[in-house]
PAZA-409672 format. One record per residue (C-alpha): residue in three letters; z, x, y. Coordinates in steps of 0.05 Angstrom, whole numbers, plus 5000, padded with zeros to 4 digits. Example, Ala and Ser with C-alpha at 12.3 -4.5 7.8 and 13.67 -1.06 7.14 Angstrom:
<nodes>
<node><rest>ALA</rest><Z>5156</Z><X>5246</X><Y>4910</Y></node>
<node><rest>SER</rest><Z>5143</Z><X>5273</X><Y>4979</Y></node>
</nodes>
This chain:
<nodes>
<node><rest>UNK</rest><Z>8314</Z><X>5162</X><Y>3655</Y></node>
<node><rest>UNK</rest><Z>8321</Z><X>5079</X><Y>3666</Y></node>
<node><rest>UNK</rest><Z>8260</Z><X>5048</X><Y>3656</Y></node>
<node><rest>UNK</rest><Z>8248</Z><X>4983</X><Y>3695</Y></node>
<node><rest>UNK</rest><Z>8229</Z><X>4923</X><Y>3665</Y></node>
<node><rest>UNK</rest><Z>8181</Z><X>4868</X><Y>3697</Y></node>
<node><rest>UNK</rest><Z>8194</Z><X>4795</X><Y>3709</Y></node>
<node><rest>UNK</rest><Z>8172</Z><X>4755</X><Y>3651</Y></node>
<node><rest>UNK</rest><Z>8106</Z><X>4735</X><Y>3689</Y></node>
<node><rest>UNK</rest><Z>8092</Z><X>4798</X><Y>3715</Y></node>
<node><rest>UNK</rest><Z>8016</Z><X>4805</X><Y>3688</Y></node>
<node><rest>UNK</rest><Z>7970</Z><X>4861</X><Y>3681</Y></node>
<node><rest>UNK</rest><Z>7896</Z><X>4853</X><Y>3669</Y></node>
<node><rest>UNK</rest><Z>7860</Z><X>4919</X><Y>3636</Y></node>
<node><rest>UNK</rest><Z>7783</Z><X>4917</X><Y>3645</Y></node>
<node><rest>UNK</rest><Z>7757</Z><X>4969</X><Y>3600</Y></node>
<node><rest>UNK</rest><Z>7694</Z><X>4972</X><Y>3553</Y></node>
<node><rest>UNK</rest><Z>7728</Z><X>5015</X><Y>3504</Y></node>
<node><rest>UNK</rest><Z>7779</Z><X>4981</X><Y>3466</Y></node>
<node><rest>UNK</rest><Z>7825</Z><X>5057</X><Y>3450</Y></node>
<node><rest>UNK</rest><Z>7832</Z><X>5054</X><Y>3532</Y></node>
<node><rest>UNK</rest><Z>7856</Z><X>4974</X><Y>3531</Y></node>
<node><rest>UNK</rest><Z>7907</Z><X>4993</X><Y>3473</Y></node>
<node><rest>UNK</rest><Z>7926</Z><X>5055</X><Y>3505</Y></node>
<node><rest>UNK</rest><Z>7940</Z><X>5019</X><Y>3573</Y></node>
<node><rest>UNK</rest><Z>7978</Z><X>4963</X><Y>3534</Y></node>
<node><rest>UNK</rest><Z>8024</Z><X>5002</X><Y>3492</Y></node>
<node><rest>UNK</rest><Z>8046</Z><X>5037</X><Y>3562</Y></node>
<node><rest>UNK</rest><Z>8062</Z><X>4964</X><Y>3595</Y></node>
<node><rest>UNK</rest><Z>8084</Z><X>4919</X><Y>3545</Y></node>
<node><rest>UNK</rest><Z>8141</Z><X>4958</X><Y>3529</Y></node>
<node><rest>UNK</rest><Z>8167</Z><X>4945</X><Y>3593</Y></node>
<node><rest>UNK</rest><Z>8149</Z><X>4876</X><Y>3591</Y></node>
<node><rest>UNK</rest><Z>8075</Z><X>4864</X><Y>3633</Y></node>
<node><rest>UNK</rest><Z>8049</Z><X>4808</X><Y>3600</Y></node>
<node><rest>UNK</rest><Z>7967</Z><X>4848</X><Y>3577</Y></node>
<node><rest>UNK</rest><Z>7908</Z><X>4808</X><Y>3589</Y></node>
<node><rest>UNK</rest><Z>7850</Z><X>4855</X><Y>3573</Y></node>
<node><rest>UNK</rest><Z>7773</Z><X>4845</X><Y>3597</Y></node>
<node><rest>UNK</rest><Z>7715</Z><X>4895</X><Y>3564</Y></node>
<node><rest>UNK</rest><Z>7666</Z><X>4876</X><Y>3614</Y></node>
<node><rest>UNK</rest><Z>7646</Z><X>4851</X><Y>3693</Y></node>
<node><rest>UNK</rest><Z>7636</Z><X>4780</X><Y>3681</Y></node>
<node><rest>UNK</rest><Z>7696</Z><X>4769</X><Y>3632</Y></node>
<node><rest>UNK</rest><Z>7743</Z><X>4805</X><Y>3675</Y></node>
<node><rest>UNK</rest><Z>7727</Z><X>4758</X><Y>3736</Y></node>
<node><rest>UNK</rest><Z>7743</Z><X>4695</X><Y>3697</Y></node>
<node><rest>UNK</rest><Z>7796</Z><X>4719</X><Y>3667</Y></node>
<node><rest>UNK</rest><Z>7821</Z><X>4741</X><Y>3740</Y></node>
<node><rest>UNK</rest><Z>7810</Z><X>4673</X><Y>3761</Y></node>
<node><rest>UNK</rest><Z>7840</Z><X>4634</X><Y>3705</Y></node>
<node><rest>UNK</rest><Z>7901</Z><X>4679</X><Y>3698</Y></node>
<node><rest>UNK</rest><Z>7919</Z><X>4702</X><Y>3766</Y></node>
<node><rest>UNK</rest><Z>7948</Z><X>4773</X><Y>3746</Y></node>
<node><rest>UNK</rest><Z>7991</Z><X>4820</X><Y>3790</Y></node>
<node><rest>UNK</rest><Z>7950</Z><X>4878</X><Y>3779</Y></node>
<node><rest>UNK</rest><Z>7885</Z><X>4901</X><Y>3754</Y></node>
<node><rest>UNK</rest><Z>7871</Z><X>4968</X><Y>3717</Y></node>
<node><rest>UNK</rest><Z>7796</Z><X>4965</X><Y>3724</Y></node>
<node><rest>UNK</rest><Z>7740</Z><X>5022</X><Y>3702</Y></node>
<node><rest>UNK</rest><Z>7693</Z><X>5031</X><Y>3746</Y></node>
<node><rest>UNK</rest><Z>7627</Z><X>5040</X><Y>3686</Y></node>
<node><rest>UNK</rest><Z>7634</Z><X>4981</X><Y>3649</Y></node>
<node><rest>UNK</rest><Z>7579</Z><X>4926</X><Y>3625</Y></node>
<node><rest>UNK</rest><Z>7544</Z><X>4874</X><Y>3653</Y></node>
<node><rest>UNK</rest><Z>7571</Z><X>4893</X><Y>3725</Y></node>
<node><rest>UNK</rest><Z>7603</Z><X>4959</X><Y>3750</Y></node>
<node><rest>UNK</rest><Z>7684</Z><X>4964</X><Y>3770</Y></node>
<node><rest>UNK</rest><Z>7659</Z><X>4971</X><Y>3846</Y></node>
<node><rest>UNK</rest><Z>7616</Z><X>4906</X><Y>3845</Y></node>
<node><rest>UNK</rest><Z>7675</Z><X>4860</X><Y>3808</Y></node>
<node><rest>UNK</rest><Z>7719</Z><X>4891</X><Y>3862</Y></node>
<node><rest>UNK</rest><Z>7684</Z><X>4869</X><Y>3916</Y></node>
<node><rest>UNK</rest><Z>7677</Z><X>4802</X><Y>3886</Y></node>
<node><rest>UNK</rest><Z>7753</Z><X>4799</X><Y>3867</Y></node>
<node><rest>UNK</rest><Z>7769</Z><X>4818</X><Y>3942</Y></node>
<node><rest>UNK</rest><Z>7725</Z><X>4762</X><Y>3962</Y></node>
<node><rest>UNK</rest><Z>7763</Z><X>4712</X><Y>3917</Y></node>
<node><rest>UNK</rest><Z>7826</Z><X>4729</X><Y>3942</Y></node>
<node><rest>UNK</rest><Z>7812</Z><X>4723</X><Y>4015</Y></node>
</nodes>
C-alpha cells in the first residue's frame, strides 16, 4: 500500500484536552508529512486557527473553556 504524502504546508490543527489523543493524532500525520499544530482547549484553538490558517481541523467536541460545536460555529463564521 502507497501512502501519500502532503505538500510541505499542508497543516493540521488537533484540538484536544487530552494530550495521549493530540500525540496519537500526530504520530498518524506527521509521518506523512502534515505539518501538527495542536490546541487543548476552545479559546486556544480559535487563535491558533486564525494565526495559522490550517487545512484541516481534528476538533473534540467536550473540551474546556468552550465546546467543539461552539468554536465551530465561530470558525465557520471566520471563514465566511
Amino acid at each position: 500500500m502507497q501512502t501519500e504524502r502532503a505538500s510541505a504546508s499542508a497543516k493540521v490543527l488537533l484540538v484536544d484536552d487530552e494530550a495521549y489523543n493530540r500525540a496519537l493524532l500526530r504520530a498518524h500525520f506527521e509521518p506523512s508529512g502534515y505539518t501538527c499544530i495542536e490546541a487543548s482547549s476552545g479559546t486556544q484553538a480559535l487563535a491558533l486557527a486564525a494565526s495559522e490558517r490550517p487545512d484541516l481541523v481534528l476538533l473534540d467536541v467536550l473540551i474546556p473553556e468552550m465546546d467543539g460545536d461552539t468554536v465551530l460555529a465561530e470558525l465557520k463564521l471566520a471563514s465566511a
